[in-house]
Backbone as JSON, one array per atom type, in Angstrom:
{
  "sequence": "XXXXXXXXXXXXXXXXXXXXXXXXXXXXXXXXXXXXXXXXXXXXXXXXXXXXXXXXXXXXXXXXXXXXXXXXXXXXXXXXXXXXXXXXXXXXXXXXXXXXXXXX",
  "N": [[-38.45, 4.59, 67.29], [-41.51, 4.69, 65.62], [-43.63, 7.31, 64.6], [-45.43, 7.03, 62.85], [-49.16, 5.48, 61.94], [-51.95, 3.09, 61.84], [-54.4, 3.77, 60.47], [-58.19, 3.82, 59.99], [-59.75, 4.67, 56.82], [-61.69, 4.62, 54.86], [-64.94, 2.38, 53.82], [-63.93, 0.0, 51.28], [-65.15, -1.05, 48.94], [-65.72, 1.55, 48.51], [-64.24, 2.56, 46.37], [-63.66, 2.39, 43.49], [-62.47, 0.78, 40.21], [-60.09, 3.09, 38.47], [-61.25, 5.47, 39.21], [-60.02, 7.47, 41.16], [-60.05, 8.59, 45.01], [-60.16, 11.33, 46.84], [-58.73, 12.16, 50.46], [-58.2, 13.3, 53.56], [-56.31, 12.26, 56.03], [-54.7, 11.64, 59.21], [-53.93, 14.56, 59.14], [-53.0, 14.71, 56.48], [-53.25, 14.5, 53.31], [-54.37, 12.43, 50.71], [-54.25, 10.22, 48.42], [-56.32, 7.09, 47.34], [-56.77, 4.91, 45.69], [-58.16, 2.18, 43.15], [-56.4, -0.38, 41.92], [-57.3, -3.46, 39.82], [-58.63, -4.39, 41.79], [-56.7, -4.14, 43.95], [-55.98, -2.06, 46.87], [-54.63, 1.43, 47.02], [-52.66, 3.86, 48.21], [-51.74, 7.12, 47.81], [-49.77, 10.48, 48.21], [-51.78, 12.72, 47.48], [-51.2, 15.6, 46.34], [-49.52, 16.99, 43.81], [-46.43, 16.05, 42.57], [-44.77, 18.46, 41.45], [-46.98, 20.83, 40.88], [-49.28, 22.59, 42.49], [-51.78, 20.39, 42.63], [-54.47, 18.22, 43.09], [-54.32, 14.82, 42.66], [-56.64, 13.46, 42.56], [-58.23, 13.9, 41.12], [-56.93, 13.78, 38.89], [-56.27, 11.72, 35.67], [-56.51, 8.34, 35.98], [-54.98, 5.16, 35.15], [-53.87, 2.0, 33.84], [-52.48, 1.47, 36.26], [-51.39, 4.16, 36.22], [-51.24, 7.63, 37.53], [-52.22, 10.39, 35.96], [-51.2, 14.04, 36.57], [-54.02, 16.62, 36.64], [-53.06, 18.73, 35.87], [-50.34, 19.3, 34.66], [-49.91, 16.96, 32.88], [-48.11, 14.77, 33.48], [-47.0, 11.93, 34.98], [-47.4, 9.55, 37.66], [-46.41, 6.24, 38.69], [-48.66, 4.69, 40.18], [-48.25, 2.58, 42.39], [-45.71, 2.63, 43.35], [-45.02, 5.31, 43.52], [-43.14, 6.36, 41.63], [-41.62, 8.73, 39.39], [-43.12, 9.48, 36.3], [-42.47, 10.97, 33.65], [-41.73, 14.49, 32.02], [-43.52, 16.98, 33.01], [-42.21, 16.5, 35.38], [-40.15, 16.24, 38.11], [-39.89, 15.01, 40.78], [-40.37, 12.18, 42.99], [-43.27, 10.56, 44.01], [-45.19, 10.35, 47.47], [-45.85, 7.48, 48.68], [-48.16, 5.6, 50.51], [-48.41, 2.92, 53.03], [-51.15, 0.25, 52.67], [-53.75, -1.36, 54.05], [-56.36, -3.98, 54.03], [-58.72, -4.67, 55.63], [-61.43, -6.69, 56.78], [-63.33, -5.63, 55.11], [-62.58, -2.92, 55.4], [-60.8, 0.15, 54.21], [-57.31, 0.56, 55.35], [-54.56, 2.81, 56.02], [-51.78, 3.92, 56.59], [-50.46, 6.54, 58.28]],
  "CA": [[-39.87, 4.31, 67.27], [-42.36, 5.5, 64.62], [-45.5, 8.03, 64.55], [-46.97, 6.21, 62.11], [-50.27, 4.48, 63.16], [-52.89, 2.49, 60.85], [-55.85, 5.14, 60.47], [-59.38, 3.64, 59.38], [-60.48, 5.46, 55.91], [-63.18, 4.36, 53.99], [-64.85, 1.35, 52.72], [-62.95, -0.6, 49.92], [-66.39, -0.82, 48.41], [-65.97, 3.33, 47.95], [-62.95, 2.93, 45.87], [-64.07, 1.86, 42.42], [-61.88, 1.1, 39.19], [-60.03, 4.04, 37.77], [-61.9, 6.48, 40.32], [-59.32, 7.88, 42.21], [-60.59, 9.14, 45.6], [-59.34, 12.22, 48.01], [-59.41, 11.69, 51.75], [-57.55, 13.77, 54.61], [-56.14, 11.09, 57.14], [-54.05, 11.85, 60.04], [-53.68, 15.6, 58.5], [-52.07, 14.53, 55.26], [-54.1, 14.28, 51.91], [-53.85, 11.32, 50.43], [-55.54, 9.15, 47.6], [-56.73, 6.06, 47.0], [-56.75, 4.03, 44.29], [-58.23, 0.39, 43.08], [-56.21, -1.58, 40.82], [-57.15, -4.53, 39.78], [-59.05, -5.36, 43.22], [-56.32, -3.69, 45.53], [-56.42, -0.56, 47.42], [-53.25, 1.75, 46.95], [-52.28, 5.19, 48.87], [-50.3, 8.12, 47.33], [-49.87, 11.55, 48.54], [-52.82, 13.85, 46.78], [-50.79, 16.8, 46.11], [-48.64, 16.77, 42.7], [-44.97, 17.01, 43.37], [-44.59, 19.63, 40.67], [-47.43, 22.13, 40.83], [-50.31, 22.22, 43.81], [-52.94, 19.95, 42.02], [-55.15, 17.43, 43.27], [-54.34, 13.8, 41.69], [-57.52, 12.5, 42.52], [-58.98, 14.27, 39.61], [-56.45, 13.31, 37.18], [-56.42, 10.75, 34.55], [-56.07, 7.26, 36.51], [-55.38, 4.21, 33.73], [-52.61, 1.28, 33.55], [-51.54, 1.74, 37.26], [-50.77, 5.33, 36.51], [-52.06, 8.67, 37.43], [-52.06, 11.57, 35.22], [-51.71, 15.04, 37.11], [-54.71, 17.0, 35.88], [-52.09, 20.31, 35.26], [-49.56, 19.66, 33.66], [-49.68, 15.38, 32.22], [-47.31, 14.59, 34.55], [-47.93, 10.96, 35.34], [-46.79, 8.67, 38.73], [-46.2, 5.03, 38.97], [-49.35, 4.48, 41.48], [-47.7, 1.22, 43.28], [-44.22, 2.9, 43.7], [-44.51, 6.94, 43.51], [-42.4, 6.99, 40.66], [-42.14, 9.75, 38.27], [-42.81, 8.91, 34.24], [-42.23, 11.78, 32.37], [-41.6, 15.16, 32.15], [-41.99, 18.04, 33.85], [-42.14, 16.09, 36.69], [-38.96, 16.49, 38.79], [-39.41, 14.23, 42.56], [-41.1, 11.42, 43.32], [-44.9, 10.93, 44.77], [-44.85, 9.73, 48.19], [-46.56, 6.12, 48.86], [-48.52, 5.13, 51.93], [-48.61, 1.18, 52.93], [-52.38, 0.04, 52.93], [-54.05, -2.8, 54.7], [-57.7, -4.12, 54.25], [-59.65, -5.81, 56.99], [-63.02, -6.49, 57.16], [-64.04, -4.51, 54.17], [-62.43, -1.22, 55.13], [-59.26, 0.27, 54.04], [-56.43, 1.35, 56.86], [-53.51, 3.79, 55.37], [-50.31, 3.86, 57.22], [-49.99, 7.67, 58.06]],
  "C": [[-40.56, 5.26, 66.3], [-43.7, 6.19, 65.33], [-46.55, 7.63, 63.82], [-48.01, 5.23, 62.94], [-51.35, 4.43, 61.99], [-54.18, 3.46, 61.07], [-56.97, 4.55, 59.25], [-59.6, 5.16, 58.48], [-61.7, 5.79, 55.53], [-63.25, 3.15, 53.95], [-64.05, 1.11, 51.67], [-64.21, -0.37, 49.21], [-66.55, 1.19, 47.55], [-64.9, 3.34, 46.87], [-62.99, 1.93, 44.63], [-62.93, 2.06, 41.91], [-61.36, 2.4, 38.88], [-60.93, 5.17, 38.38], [-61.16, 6.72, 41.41], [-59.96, 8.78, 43.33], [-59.69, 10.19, 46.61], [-59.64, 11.85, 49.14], [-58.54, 12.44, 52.79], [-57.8, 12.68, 55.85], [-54.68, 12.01, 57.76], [-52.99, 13.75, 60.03], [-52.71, 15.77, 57.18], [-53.12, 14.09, 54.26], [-53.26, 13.62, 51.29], [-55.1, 11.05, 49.49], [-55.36, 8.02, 47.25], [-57.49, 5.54, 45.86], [-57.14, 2.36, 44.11], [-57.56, 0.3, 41.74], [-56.22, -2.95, 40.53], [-57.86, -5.48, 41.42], [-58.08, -4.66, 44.36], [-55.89, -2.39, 45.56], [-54.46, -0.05, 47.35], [-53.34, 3.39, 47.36], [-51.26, 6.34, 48.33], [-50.89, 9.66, 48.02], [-50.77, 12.44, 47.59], [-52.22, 14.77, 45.98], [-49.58, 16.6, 44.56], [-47.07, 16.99, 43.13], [-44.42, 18.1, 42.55], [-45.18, 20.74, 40.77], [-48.76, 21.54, 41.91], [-51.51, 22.01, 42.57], [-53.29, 18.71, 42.62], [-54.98, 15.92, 42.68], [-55.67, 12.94, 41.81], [-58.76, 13.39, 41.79], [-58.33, 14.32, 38.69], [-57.03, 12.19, 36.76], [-55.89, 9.26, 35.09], [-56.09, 5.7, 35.27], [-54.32, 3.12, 34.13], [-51.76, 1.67, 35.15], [-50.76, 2.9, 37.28], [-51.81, 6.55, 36.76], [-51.59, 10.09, 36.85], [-52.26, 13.12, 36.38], [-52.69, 16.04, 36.4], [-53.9, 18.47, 35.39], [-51.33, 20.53, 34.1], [-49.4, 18.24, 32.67], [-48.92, 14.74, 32.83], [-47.65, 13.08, 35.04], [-46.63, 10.22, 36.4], [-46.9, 7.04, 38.39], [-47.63, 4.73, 40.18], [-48.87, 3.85, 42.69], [-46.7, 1.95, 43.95], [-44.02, 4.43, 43.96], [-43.73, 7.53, 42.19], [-42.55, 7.99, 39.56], [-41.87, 9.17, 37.07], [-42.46, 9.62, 33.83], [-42.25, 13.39, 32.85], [-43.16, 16.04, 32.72], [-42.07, 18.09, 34.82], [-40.77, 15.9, 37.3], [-38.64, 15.55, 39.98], [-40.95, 13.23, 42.25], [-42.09, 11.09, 43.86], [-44.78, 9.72, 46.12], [-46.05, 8.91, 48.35], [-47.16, 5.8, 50.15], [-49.29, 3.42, 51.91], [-50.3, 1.22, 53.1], [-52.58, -1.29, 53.11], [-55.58, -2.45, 54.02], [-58.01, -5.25, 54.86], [-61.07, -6.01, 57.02], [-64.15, -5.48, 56.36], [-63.43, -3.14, 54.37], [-61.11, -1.28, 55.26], [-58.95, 1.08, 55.27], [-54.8, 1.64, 55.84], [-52.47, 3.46, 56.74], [-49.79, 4.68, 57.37], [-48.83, 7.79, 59.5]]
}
């Protein structure tokens, strides 16, 4: 059996284009992302150096870490390019009724 459990965020409405947002849910920092119309969840924290991704460079379904250039796959976690080392962890997202629900 899992601990995970769907945890109301924010409005979708808060989660503009290319405006990646921060949000502490279920004690895990996490951000949210619109592409293209749908809402997407990644772990906040860089997996290389302690930086914030929801003040990097969000473009093409990727996000730039603002430290070092470092950029993720948004959808998947994946790492692009150097001198990124591990993968960015992903959290499933629902939307209901106008507001996004994370999957912590």
């Amino acid at each position: 059996m899992s601990d995970e459990t769907w945890q109301r965020v924010t409005d979708a409405s808060a989660i503009q284009p290319d405006d990646p947002q921060k949000f502490t849910v279920g004690g895990e920092e996490i951000a949210l992302y619109n592409i293209d119309g749908d809402i997407y969840a990644t772990h906040n924290i860089c997996t290389h150096a302690f930086a914030s991704l929801a003040d990097g460079f969000q473009e093409n379904g990727e996000i730039e870490c603002p430290l070092h250039e470092g950029r993720f796959d948004i959808k998947t976690g994946k790492m692009l390019c150097a001198p990124l080392v591990e993968d960015l962890q992903v959290y499933e997202v629902k939307v209901e009724d106008g507001a996004v629900f994370v999957k912590i």
